[in-house]
C-alpha positions as CSV (number, residue, x, y, z in Angstrom):
1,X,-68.4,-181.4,-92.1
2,X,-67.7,-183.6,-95.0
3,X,-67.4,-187.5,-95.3
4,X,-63.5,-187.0,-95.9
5,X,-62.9,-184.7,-92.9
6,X,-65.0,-187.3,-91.1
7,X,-62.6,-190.1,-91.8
8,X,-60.0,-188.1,-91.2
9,X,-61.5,-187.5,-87.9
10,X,-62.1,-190.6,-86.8
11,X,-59.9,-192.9,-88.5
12,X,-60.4,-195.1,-91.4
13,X,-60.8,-198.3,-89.2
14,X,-63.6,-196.9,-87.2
15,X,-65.2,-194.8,-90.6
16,X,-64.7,-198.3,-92.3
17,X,-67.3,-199.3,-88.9
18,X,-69.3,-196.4,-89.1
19,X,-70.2,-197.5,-93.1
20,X,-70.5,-201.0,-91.7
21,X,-73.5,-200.4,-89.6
22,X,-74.7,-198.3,-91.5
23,X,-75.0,-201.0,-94.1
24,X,-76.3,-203.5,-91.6
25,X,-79.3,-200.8,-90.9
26,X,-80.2,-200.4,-94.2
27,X,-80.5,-204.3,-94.9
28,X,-82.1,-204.9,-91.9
29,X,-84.7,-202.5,-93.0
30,X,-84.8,-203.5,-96.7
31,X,-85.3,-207.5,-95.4
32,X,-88.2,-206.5,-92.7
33,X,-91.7,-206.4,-94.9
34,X,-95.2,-207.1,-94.7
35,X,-98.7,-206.4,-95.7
36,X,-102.2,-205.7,-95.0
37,X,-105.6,-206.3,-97.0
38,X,-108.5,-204.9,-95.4
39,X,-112.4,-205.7,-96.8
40,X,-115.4,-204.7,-96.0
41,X,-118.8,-206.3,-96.8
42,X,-120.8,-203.5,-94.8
43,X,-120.9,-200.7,-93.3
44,X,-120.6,-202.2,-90.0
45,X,-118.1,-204.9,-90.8
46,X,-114.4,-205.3,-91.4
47,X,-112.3,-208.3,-92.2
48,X,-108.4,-207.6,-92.1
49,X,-105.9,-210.1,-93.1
50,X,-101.9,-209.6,-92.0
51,X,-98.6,-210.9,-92.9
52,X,-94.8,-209.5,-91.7
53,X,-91.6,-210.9,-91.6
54,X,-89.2,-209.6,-89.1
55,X,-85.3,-210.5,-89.5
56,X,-83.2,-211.1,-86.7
57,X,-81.4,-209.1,-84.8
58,X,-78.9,-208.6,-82.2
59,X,-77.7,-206.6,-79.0
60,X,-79.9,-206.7,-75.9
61,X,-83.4,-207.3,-77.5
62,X,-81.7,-210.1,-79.9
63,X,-84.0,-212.4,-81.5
64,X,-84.5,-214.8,-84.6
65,X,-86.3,-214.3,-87.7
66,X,-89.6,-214.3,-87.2
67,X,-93.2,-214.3,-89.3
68,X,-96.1,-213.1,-88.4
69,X,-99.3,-213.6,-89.5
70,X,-103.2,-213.0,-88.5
71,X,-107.0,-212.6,-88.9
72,X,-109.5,-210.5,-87.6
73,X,-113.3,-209.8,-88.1
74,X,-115.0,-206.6,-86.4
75,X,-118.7,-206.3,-86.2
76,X,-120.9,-203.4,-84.9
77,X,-124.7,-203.4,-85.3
78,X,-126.8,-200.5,-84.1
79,X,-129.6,-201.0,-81.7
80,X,-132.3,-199.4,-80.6
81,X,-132.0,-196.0,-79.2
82,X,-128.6,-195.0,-78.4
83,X,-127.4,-198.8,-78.0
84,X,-124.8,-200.3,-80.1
85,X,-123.0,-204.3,-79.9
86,X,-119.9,-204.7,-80.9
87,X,-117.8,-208.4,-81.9
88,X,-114.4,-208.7,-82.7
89,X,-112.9,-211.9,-83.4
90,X,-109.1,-211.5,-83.8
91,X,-106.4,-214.4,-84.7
92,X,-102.3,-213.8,-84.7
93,X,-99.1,-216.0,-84.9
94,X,-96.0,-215.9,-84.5
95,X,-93.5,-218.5,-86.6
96,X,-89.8,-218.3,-85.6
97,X,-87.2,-219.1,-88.4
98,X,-87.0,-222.8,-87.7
99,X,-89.9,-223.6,-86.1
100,X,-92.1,-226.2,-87.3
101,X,-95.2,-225.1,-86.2
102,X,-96.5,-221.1,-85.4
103,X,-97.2,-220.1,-81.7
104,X,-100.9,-218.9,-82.3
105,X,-102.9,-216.6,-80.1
106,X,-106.8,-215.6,-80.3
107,X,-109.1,-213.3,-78.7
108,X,-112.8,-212.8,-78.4
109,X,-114.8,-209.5,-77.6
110,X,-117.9,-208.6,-77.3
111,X,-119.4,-205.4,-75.7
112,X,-123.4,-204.0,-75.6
113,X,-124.0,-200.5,-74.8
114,X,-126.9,-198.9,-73.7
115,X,-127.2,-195.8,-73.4
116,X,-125.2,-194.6,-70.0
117,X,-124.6,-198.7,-69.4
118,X,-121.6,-200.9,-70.9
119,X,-121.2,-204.7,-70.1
120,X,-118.5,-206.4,-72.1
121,X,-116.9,-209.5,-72.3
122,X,-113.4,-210.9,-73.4
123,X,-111.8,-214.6,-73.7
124,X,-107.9,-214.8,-74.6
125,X,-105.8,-217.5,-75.4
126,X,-102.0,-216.9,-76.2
127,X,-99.4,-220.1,-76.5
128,X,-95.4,-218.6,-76.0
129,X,-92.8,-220.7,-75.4
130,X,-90.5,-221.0,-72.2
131,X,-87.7,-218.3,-73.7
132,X,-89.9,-215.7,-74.3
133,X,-91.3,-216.1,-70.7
134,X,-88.0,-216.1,-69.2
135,X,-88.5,-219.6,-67.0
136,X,-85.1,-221.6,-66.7
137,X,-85.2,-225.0,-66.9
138,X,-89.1,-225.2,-67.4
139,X,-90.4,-228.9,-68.0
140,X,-92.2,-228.0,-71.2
141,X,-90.8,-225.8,-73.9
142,X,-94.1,-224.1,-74.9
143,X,-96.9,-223.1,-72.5
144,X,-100.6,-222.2,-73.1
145,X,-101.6,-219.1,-71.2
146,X,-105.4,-217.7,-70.7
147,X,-107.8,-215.5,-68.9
148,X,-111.9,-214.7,-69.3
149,X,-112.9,-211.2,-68.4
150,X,-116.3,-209.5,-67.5
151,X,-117.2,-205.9,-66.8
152,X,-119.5,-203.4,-66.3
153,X,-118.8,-199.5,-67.1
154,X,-121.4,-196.4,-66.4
155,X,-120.9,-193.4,-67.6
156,X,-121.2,-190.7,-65.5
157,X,-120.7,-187.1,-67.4
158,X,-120.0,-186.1,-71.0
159,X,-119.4,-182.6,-70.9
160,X,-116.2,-181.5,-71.7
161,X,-115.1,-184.2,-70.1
162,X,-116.1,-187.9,-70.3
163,X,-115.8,-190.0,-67.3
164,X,-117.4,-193.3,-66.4
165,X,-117.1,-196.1,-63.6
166,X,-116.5,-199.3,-63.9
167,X,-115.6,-202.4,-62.7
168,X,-113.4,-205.7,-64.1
169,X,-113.2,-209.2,-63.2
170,X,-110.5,-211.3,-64.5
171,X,-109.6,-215.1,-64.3
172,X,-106.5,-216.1,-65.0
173,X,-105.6,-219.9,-66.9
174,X,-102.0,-220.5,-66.6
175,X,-99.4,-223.3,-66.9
176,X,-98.5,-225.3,-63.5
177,X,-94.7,-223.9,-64.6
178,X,-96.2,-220.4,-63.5
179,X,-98.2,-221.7,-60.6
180,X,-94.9,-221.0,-58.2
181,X,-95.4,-217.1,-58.8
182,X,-99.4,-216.8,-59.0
183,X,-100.0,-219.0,-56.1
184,X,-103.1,-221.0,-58.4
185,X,-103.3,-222.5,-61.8
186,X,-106.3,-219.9,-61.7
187,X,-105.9,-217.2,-60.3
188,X,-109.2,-213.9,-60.5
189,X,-108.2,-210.8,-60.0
190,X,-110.7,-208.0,-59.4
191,X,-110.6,-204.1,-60.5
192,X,-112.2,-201.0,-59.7
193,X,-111.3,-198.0,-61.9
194,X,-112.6,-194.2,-62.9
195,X,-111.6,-193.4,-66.1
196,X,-111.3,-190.0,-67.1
197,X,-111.2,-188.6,-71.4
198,X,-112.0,-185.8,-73.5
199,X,-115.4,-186.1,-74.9
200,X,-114.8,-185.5,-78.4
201,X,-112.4,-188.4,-77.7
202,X,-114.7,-190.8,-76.4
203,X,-117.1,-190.6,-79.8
204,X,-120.1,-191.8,-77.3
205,X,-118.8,-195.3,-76.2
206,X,-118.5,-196.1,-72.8
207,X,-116.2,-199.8,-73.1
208,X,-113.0,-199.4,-71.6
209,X,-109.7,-199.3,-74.0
């Protein structure tokens, strides 16, 4: 069907629309941009640098322009063996359109593997205001938000099919403003799991994804 027996379908008004949101798309897409540079000073290193801008939209999911921006340094050192330690270091922000200050968020991994054994660590730290945590009439209009994990994974089989064990504590750092539906300012949460993958998926690494 041609564009004219479209119109003629339709009716100009709502072809007129039609052409109208189309045109909205296409300069919503055409405003959205970013870019990625990606170094690195060994074979077991990476630095990666980030930058995107995002324009606003709206319907359901309607939000402001927003920036957003970030670091992040991975580092993985063979050890004796079959071992291997691995560090990542990862920064991001977020900078609403208007905003005078960005809303940043960090994280800290680190994991050694030895053979069959995995222990692994992780330390988060995200700030996100009120809005995008959906709390009416909180006191403060940003809120810093937390948690420090430990765990321990053993692999159990690697034929065919990889499978190990393992086991995840958790505790929690949150605002008093989310107190009312944790029950704590610091809450711990504890999990048990068996994790099942293909083994040519698994590459030999036991941590948990």
């Amino acid at each position: 069907m041609s564009s004219t027996e479209r119109a003629a379908e339709i009716g100009d008004r709502r072809w007129r629309d039609v052409l109208d949101r189309h045109d909205e798309l296409v300069r919503r897409e055409l405003d959205a941009h970013g870019g990625r540079l990606t170094f690195n000073p060994s074979a077991g290193s990476s630095l990666t640098a980030w930058f995107g801008h995002i324009p606003a939209t709206g319907g359901a999911h309607a939000h402001d322009a927003l920036d957003r921006f970030g670091a992040s340094f991975l580092h993985t050192r063979p050890l004796a063996g079959s071992g291997e330690w691995s560090t990542a270091l990862v920064y991001g922000a977020d900078l609403p359109a208007g905003a005078g200050h960005p809303l940043n968020s960090l994280l800290v991994e680190t994991s050694l593997e030895l053979g069959r054994n995995a222990v692994f660590e992780r330390a988060e730290y995200v700030r996100r205001t009120a809005a995008d945590l959906a709390l009416v009439g909180s006191v403060s209009r940003e809120l810093n938000i937390g948690n420090v994990s430990a765990g321990y994974v053993r692999e159990l089989c690697g034929r065919g099919v990889s499978c190990a064990l393992g086991v995840l504590g958790t505790l929690y750092l949150v605002p008093a403003e989310l107190e009312l539906f944790y029950g704590s300012r610091t809450p711990v949460g504890i999990l048990a799991y068996l994790e099942l993958r293909p083994a040519i998926a698994a590459h030999g690494h036991v941590m948990p994804r």
